[in-house]
N, C-alpha and C positions, 0 to 999 in steps of 0.2 A: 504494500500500500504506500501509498506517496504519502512526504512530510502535509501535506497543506488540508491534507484532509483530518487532521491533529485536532482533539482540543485542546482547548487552552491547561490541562494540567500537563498532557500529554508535551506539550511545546513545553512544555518550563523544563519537564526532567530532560527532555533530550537537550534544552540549554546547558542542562546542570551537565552531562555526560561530556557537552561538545567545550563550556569553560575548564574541565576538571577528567581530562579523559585520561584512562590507565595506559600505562607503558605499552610502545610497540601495538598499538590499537587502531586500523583504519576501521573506521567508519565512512561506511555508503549508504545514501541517502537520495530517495528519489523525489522529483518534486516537479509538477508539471503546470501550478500557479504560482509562481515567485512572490507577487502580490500578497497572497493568503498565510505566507511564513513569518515569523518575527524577522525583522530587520537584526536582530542581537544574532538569531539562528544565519541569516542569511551571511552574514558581514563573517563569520567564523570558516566558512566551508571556502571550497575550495568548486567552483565551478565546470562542468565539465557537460557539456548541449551537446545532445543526441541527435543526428538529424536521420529522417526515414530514409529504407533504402529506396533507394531509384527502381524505374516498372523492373527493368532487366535483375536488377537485383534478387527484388522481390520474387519475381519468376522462376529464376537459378532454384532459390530455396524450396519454394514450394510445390515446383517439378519433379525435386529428388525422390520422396517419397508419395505423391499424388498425381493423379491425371486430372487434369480439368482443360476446359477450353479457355481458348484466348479472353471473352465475352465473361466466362467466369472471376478469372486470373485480373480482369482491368476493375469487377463491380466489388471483389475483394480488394486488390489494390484501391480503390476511391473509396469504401467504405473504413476500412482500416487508417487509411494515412499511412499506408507503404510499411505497418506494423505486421512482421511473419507472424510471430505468435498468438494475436490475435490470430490474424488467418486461418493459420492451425487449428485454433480452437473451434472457429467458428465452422471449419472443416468436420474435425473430429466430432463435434455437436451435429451435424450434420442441417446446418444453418442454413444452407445455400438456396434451398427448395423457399423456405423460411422467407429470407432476403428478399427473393428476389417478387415475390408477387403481395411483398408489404404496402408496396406503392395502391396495388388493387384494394391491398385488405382496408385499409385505411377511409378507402372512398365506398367502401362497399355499406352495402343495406345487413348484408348477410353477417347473422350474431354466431354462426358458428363458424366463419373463419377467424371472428374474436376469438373463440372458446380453444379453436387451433393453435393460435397465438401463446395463447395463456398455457396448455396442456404442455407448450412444449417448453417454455418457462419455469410450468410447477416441477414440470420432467429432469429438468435440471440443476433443480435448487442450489446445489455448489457452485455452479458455474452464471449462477443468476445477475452477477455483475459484470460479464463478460456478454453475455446474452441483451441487458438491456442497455450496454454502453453499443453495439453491433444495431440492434433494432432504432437506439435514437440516432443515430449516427447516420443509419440510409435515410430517415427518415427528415433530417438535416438537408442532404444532399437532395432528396427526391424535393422540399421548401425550395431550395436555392435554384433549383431546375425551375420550378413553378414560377417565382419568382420576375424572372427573367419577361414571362407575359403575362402573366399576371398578379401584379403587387398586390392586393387587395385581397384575394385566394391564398399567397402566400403572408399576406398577415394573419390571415384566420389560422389557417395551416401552422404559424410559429404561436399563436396562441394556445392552441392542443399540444403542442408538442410540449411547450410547458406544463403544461395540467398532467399528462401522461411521465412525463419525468419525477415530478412533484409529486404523483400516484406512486411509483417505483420507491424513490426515497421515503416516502409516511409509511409503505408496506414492511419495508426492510425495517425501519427506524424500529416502529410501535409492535412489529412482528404482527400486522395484522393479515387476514385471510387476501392470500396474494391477487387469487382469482376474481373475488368480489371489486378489489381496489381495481386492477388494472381492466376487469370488463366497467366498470364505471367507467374508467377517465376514455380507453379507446371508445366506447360507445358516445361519451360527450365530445372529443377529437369527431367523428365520424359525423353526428348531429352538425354541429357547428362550420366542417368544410362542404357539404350540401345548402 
């Protein structure tokens, strides 16, 4: 997990470890909003930006062990931000069927490609942050596609997205019934871009 997702006791002892740290000790520390860290945390470390692989890259890797078409390999690549391991995962989950017809699900009438949605969510409970960082992420890209002709479509459209994010984190948070939260918030997403 990344520093920035910390709370506040959480950031103090790791101040206290990074002012006061034991002999012969690296400490690694991920952190993907610089903004959300203490400035005391930040100003101690030692900097070191990640940048994604390039398509080719990304290809190489994910070739070695999987078959996929070009078509798959590019909506993983834009989905991920050129991240393999996601990929993988979203691979190994078997995401891709998933992925790629959210664009549909989203606009649809139909409550049981919700229910699809969700089964395949509750299916994975461990992987459930992997899962709905993957789902808002197309979901992101499929907005900014909208966008493009239509602003106003994709305002509604970045409104739901929030609400459905905002459903993800209160489920996780409060540990409440995953299915009910997130057919709520997709079904209000779905209401509100019609």
């Amino acid at each position: 997990d990344s520093i920035d997702e910390m709370n506040f006791n959480a950031s103090n002892a790791l101040l206290k470890l990074l002012e006061e740290p034991p002999e012969n000790m690296v400490l690694i520390v991920l952190n993907h909003a610089p903004g959300k860290v203490l400035p005391t945390i930040r100003s101690r470390c030692y900097q070191l930006k990640l940048n994604p692989l390039s398509f080719e890259e990304f290809r190489r890797v994910l070739l070695r062990d999987h078959t996929l078409s070009t078509a798959e390999l590019e909506r993983l690549y834009k989905i991920t931000t050129g991240a393999p391991g996601m990929a993988l995962e979203a691979i190994s989950l078997q995401l891709l069927p998933t992925i790629s017809k959210l664009p549909q699900v989203l606009q649809s009438n139909d409550i049981e490609s919700w229910r699809e949605l969700i089964t395949l969510c509750k299916k994975h409970q461990s992987s459930i942050t992997s899962i709905t960082d993957l789902l808002l992420s197309t979901l992101r890209i499929e907005i900014s596609e909208i966008a493009v002709h239509n602003l106003e479509n994709a305002h509604t459209m970045l409104q739901s997205l929030m609400a459905i994010e905002q459903a993800f984190v209160n489920a996780k948070k409060s540990h409440l019934d995953l299915e009910s939260s997130l057919l709520a918030a997709f079904n209000n997403a779905a209401l509100s871009i019609r």
